[in-house]
N, C-alpha and C positions, 0 to 999 in steps of 0.2 A: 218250631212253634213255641211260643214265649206263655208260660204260665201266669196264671196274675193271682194264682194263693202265694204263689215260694217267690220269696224275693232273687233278682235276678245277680247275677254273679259275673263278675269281668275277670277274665283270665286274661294277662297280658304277660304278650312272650318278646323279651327284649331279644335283637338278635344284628350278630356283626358278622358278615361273611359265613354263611348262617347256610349256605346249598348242599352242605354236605348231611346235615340232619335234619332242619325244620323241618320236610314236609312230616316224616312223623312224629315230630313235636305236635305241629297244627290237625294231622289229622287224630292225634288223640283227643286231643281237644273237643272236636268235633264230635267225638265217638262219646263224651260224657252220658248217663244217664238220666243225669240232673237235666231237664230241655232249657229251663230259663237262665241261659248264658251266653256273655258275645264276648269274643274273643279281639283282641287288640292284638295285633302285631307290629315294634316299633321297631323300622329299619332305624340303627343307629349309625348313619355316615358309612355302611357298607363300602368297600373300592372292588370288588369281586367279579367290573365290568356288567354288573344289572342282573348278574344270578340272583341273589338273595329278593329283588326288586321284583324278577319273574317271575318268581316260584308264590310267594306272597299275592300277588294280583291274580294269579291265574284260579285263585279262590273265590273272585268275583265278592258277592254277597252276602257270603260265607263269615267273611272276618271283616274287622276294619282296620284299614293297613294308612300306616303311618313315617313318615321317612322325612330324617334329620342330621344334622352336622354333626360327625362323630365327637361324643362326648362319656362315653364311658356306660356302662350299664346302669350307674344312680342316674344318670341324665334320661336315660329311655324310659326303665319304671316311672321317674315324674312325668316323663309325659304321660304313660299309660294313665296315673293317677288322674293326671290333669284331666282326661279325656273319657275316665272312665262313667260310666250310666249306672252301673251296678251298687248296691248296697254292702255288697262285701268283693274282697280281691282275692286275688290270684294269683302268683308268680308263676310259670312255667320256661328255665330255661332253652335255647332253644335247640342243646344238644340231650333232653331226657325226655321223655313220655311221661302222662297220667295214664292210669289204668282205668277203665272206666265209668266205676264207682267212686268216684276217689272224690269229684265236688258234694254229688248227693249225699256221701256217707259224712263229711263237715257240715255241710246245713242241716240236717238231720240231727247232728252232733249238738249245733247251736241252737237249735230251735226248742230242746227240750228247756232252755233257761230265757228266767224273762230279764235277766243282766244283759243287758248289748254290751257290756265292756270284757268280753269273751272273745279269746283266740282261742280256733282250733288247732290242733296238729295232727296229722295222721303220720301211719309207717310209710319207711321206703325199703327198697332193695334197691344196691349198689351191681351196677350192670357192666360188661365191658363194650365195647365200641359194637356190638352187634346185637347188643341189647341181651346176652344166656346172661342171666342171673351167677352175682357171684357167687360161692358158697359163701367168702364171709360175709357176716351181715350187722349190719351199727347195733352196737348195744345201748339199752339204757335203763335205768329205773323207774321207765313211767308207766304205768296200768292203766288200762282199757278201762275209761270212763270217770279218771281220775282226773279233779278240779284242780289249781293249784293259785294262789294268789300271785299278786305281780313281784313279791318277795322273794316267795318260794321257786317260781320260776328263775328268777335273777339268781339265785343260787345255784340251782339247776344249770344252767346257760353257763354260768363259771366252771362250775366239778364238770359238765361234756360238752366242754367246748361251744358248741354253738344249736343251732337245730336248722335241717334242710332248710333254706328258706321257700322251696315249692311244694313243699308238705303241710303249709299254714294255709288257712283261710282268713282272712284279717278282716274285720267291720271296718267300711271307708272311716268311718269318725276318725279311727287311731290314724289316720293323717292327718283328717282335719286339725285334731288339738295336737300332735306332735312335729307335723310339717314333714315333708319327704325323706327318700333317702338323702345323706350327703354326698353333693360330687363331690368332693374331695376327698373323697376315701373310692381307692380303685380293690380294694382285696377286702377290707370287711365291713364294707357297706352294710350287708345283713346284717351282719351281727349288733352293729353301733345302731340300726334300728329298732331291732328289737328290743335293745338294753335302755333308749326313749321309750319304746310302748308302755313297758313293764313299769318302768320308774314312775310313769304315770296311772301307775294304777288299774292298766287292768290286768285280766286272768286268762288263767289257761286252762282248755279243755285236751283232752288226747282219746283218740282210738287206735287202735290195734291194726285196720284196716292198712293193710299194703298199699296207698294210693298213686305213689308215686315210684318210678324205675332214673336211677340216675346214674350217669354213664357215666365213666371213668376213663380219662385218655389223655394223653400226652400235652395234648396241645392246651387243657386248660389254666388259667390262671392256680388256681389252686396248685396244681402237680408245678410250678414255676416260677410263683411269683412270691418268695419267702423274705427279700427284701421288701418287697411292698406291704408284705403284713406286718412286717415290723416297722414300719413306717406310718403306718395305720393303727396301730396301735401305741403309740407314742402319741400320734395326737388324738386322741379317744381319749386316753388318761387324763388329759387336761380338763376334759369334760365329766368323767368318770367318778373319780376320787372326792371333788367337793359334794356329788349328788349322794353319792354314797355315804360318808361320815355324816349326812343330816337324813339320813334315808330313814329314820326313827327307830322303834324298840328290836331292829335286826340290823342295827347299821355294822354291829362288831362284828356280825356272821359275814355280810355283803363285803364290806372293805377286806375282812380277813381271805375270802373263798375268791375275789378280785383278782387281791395281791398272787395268793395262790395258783391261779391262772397264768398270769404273768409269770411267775418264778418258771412254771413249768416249761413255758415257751422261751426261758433265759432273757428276760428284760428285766436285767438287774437296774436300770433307770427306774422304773416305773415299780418296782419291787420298794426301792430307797424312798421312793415318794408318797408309797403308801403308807411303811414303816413310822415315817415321820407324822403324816396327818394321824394314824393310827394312836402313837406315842401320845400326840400334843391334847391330842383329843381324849386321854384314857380309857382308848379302848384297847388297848394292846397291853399284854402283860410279855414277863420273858420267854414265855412258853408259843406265847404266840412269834414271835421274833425268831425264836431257835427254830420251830417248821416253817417256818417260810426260807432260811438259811438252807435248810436242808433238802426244800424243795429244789430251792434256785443250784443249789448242786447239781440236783439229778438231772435237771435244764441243760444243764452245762455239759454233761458229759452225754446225754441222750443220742447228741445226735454223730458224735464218737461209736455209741454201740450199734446207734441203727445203720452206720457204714460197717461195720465189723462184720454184722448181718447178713447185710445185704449180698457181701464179697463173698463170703466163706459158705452163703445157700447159691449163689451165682457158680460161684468155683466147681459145685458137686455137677452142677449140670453137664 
């Protein structure tokens, strides 16, 4: 049954050869305690011989199920967007769970401010393929009911990397004025999103609230696809670096904590390029120059010690 005080919420769950997990992806979904919400499911070009296709229909009513030429996970969420009825969104990969507080405790979140240009974030735990909770668990510096401007956030998003993106509740508009994900980015779609939201001005809300469970396994891009992040990131900088050095009275923070990022991940390209707009632009002194060198070392050699690591705790077993 559909409320008509709480604006209603679109959870869409993109998903590709998807029979080994959706259904309790969709039936968390369903299990929300927020009641005004519908769920999209976008079959993306599936070949899994109409499992995925099955499993989807056989909810009937339940969801509104959608199916297309496979084009990548930015291609599905646009359609969700496209398709979507709801006043704010929802990501829901479709190998992790919502817990079932997890949309009420973001609308709730949102509702206390009369800014519509407010994104939520809630917590996650990082799960293994059976869903026990891992012990370790994502850290970060954010507190429970803490604001943050689209600045502060873009900072934020550089120093940890990125943020779940099924942990956000997002206001449809930040499509409307920023336009969708990009297909042409297959590995950090999310991220080059959110780094449009922000850059446009709006903020960020967070709760503490555990809302989401995200599984962790072999077979996803993330754990395999480190070519393609670097490839994604390479073209992001092109879009990146000129928003940034006119990004106004934190542009020296944003470019310098950018480049930073980059070093750390070892794209000494994209490290030279910030350097230089930094330079040209005098926001960069020598000091800034020398930690970014220093970073782009540790870049470099990082992923040397996390084989060292990995061998020598493998080997004890």
């Amino acid at each position: 049954m559909q409320s008509t005080e709480k604006p209603l919420v679109s959870i869409v769950i993109p998903v590709y050869n998807g029979s080994n997990f959706m259904r309790e992806a969709i039936d968390s979904a369903l299990s929300q305690t927020y009641s005004n919400c519908e769920i999209l499911v976008i079959n993306d070009g599936s070949n899994d011989g109409g499992q995925t296709e099955e499993i989807a229909k056989s909810y009937g009513y339940k969801i509104r199920y959608f199916s297309k030429e496979n084009g990548g996970v930015s291609s599905a969420l646009n359609m969700g967007i496209q398709n979507m009825r709801g006043d704010f969104f929802c990501w829901l990969s479709h190998d992790d769970v919502y817990l079932p507080q997890k949309v009420e405790a973001q609308v709730d979140d949102l509702l206390r401010f009369t800014d519509k240009r407010i994104l939520s974030l809630c917590g996650y735990s990082l799960a293994n393929e059976s869903l026990q909770t891992l012990k370790r668990q994502p850290k970060s510096t954010l507190r429970s009911n803490q604001v943050l401007s689209g600045e502060e956030t873009l900072e934020l998003l550089f120093r940890e990397d990125t943020f779940n993106g099924c942990a956000l509740l997002i206001p449809k508009t930040a499509f409307d004025l920023c336009g969708g994900f990009d297909v042409r980015l297959r590995f950090n779609q999310d991220a080059f999103m959110w780094y449009k939201i922000f850059l446009f001005g709006f903020s960020l809300t967070y709760t503490s609230y555990r809302g989401v469970m995200q599984r962790t396994h072999g077979a996803q891009l993330t754990q395999t696809g480190q070519a393609t992040f670097h490839s994604d990131c390479m073209y992001m900088s092109g879009y990146m670096i000129p928003r940034l050095v006119q990004a106004g009275l934190q542009s020296k923070r944003l470019l310098f904590w950018y480049m930073v990022y980059n070093a750390k991940h070892n794209h000494e390209v994209i490290v030279n390029a910030c350097l230089q707009s930094g330079e040209k632009d005098g926001l960069f002194g020598p000091k800034d120059v020398m930690a970014a060198w220093a970073v782009l070392a540790y870049g470099k050699v990082k992923p040397l010690i996390s084989r060292v690591y990995y061998f020598a705790v493998k080997g004890k077993r």
